[in-house]
Backbone as CSV, one residue per row, in Angstrom:
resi,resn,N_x,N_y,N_z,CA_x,CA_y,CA_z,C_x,C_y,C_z
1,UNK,-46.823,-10.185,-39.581,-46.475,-10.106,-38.190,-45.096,-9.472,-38.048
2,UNK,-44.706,-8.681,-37.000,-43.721,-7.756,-36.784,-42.610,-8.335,-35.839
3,UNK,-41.579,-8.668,-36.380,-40.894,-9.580,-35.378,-40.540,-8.651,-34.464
4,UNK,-39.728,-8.433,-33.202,-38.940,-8.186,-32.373,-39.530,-8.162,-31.014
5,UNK,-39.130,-7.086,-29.733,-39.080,-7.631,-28.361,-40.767,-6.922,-27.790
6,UNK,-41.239,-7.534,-27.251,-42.557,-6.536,-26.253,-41.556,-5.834,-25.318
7,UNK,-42.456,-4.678,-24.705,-41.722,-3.959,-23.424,-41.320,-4.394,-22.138
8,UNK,-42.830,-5.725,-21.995,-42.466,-6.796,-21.258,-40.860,-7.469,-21.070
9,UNK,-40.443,-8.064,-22.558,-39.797,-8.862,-22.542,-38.294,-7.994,-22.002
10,UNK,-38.215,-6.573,-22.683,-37.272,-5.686,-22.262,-37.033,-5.501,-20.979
11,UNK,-38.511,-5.041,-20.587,-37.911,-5.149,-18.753,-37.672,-5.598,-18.130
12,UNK,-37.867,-7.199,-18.778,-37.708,-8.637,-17.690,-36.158,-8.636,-17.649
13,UNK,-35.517,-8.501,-18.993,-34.558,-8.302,-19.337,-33.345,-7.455,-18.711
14,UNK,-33.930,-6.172,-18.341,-33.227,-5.254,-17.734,-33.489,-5.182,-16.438
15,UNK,-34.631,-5.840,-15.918,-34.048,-6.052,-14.050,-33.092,-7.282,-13.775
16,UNK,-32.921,-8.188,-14.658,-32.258,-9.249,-14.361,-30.684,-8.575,-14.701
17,UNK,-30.372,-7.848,-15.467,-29.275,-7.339,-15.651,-28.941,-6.657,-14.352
18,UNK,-30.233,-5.758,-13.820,-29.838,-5.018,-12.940,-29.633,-5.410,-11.240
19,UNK,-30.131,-7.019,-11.258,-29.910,-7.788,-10.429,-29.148,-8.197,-10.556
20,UNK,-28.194,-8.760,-11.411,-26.719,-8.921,-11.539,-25.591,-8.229,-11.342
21,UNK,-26.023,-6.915,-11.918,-25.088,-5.879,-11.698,-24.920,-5.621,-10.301
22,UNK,-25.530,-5.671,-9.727,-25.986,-5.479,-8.055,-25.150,-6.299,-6.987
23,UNK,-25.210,-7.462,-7.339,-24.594,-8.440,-7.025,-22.794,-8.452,-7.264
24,UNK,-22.138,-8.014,-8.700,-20.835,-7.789,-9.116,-20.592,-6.660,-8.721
25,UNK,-20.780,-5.642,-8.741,-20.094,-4.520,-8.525,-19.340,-4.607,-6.914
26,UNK,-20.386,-4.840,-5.978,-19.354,-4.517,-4.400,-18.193,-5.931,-4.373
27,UNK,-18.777,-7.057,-4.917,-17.875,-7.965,-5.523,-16.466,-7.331,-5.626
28,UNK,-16.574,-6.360,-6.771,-15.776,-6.468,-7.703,-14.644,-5.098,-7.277
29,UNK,-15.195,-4.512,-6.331,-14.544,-2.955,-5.066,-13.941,-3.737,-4.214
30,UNK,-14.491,-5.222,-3.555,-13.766,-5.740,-2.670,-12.410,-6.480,-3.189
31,UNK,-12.804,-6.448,-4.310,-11.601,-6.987,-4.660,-10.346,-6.542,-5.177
32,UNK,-10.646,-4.647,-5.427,-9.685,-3.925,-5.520,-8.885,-3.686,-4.358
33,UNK,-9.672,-3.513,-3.271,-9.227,-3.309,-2.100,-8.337,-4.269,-1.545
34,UNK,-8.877,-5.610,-1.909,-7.701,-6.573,-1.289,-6.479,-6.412,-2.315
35,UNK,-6.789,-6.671,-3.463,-5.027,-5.677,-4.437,-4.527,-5.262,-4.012
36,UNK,-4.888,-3.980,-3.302,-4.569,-2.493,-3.008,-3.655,-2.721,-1.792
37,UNK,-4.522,-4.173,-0.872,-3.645,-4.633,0.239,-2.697,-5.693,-0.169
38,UNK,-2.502,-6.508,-0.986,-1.600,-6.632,-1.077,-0.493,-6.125,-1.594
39,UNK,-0.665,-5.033,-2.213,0.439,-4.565,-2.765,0.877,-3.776,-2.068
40,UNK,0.313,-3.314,-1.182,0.822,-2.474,-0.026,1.841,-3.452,0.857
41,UNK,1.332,-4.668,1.598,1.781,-5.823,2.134,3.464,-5.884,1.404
42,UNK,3.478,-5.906,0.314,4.747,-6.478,-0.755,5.240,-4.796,-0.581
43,UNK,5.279,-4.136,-1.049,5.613,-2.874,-0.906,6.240,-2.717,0.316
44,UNK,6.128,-2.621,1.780,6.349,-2.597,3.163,7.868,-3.423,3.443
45,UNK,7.189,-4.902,2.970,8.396,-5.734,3.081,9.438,-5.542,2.638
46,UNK,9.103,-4.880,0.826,10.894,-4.534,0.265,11.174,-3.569,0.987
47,UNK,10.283,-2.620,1.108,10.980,-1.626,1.775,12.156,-2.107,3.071
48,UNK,10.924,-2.586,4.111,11.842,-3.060,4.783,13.068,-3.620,5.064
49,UNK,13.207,-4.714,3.425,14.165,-5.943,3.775,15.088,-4.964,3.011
50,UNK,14.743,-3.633,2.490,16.033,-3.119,1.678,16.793,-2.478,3.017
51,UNK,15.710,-1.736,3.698,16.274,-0.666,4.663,17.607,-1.810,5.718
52,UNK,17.201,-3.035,5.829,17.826,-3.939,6.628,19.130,-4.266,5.724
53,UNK,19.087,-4.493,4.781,20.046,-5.092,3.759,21.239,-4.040,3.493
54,UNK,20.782,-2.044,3.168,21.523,-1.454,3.615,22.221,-1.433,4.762
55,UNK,21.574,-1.468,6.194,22.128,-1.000,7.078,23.171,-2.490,7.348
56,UNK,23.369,-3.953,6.759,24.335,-4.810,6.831,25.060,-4.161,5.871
57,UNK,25.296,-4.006,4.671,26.181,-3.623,4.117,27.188,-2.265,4.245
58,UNK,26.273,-1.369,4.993,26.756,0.030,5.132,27.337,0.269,6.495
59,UNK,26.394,-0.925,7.307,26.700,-0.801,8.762,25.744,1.023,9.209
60,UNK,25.190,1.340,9.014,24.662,2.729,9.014,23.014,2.599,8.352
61,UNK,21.978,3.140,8.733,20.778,3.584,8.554,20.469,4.509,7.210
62,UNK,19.818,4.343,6.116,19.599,5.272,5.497,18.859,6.448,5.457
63,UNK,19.570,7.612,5.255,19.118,8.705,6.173,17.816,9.332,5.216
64,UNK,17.400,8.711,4.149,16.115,9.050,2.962,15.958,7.611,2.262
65,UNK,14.847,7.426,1.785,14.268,6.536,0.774,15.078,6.643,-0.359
66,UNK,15.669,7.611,-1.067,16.250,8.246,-1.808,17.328,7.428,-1.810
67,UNK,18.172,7.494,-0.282,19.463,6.817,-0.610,19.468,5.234,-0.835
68,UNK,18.006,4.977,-0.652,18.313,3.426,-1.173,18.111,3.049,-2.794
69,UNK,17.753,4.592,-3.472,17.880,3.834,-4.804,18.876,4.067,-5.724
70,UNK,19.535,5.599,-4.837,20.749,5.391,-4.940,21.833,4.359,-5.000
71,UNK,21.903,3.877,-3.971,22.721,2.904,-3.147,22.050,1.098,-4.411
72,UNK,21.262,1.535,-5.509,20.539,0.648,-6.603,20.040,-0.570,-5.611
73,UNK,19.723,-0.330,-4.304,18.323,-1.251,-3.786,16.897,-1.107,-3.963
74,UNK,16.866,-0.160,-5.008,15.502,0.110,-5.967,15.528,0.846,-7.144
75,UNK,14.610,0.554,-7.842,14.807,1.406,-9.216,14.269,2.741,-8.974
76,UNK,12.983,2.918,-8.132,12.572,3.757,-7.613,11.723,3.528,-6.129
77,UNK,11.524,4.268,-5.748,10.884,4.166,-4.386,9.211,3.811,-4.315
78,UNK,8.855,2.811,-4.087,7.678,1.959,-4.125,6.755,3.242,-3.933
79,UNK,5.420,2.377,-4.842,4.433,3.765,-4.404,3.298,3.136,-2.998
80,UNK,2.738,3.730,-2.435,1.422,3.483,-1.735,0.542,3.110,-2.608
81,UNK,-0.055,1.923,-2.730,-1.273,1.974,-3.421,-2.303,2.500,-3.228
82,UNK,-2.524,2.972,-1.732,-4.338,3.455,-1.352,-3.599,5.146,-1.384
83,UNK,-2.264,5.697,-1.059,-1.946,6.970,-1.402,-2.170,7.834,-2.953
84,UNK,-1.889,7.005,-3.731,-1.037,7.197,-5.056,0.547,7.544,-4.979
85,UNK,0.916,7.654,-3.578,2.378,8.300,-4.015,3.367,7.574,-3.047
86,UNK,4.634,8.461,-3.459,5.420,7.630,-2.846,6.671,7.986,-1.617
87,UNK,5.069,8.374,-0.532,4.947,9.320,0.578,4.891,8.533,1.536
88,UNK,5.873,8.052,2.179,5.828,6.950,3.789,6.001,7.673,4.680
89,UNK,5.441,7.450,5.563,5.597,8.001,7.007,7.123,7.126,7.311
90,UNK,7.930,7.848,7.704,9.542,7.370,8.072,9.278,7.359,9.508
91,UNK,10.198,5.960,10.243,10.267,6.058,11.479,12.066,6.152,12.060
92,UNK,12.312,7.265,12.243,13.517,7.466,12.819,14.067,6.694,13.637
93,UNK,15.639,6.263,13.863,16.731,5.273,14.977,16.708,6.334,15.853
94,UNK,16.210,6.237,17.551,16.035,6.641,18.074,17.024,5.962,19.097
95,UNK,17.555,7.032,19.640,18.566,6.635,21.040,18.110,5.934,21.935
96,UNK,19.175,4.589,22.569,18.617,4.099,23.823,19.563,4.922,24.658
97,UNK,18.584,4.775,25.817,19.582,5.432,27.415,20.494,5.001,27.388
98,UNK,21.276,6.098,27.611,22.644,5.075,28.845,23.606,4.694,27.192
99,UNK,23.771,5.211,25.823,24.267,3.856,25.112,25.062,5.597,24.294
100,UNK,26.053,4.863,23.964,26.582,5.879,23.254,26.144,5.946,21.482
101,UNK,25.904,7.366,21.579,24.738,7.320,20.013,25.480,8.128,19.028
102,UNK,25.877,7.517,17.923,26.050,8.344,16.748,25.146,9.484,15.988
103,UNK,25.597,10.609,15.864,24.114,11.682,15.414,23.838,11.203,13.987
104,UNK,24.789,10.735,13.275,24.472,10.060,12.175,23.409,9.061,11.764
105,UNK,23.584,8.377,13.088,22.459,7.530,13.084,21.379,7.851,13.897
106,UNK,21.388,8.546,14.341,19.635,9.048,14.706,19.063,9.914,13.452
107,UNK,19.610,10.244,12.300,18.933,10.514,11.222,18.125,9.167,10.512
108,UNK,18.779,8.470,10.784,18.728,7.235,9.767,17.238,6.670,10.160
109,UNK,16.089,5.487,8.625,15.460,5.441,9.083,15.238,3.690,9.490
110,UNK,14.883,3.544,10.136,14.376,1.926,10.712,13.298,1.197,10.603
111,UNK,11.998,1.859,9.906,10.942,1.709,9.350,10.427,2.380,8.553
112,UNK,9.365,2.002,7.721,8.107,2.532,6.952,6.856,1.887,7.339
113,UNK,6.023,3.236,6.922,4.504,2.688,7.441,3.709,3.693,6.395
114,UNK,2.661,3.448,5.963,1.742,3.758,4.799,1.189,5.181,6.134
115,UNK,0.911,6.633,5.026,0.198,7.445,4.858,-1.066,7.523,4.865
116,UNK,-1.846,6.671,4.464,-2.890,6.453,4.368,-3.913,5.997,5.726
117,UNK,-4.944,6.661,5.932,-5.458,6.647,7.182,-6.738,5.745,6.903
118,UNK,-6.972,5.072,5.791,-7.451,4.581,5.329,-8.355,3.430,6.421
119,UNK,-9.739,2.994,7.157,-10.116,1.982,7.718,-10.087,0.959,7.212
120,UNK,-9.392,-0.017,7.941,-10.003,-1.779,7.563,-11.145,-2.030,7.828
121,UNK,-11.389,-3.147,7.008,-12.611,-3.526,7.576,-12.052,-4.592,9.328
122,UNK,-10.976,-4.590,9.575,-10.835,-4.800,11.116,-11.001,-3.650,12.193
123,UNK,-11.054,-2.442,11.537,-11.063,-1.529,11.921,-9.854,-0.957,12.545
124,UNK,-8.688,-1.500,12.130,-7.292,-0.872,12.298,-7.014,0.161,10.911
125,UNK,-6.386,0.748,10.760,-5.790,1.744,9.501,-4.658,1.163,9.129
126,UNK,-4.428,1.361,7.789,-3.335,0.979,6.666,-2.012,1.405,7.642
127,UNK,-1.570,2.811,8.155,-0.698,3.329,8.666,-0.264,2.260,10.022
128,UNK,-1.196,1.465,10.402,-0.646,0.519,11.587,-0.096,-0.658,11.014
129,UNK,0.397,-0.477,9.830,1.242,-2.109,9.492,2.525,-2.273,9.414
């Protein structure tokens, strides 16, 4: 007698794999994606709490990403995770009426917001955070 598998036993074999696989994989995408958001989430904030932390110490806005790693409030400038790079949409200090404005500081920037046009599943985009 010839030991090993019937074709039967193989295929029983390989839909159950392939019913598993089925099951892990979107699993396993959703769960890059939430990574992807949090590291974006953490990313935003330093940014932020650096851009804030300069402008107490400097009294002044940093007029590039650049000058904050200069200025050693980063080693380098955080990347986008859903971008690959480390490409923010900058939001410029914009004059109020009526207020006397330094041109210096209308270079300077006061936010970051992700590149990425990317949909939530809320159906807002990465770029609205």
């Amino acid at each position: 007698m010839k030991k090993g598998f019937t074709l039967v036993e193989v295929l029983i074999v390989m839909t159950i794999i392939g019913i598993l696989l089925s099951i892990v994989i979107p699993q396993y995408q959703n769960s890059i994606i939430k990574a992807k958001e949090a590291v974006l989430k953490e990313n935003l904030f330093q940014i932020r709490d650096s851009i804030s932390k300069y402008y107490r110490d400097k009294n002044k806005y940093p007029v590039s990403l650049e000058d904050l790693v200069v200025a050693r409030y980063f080693r380098s400038v955080p990347v986008d995770p859903f971008s690959n790079e480390s490409n923010w949409e900058l939001i410029r200090n914009e004059p109020i009426d009526f207020e006397d404005f330094d041109m210096e500081d209308a270079e300077g920037i006061v936010d970051v917001k992700s590149i990425s046009n990317n949909p939530r599943e809320e159906g807002k985009s990465y770029s609205e955070w």
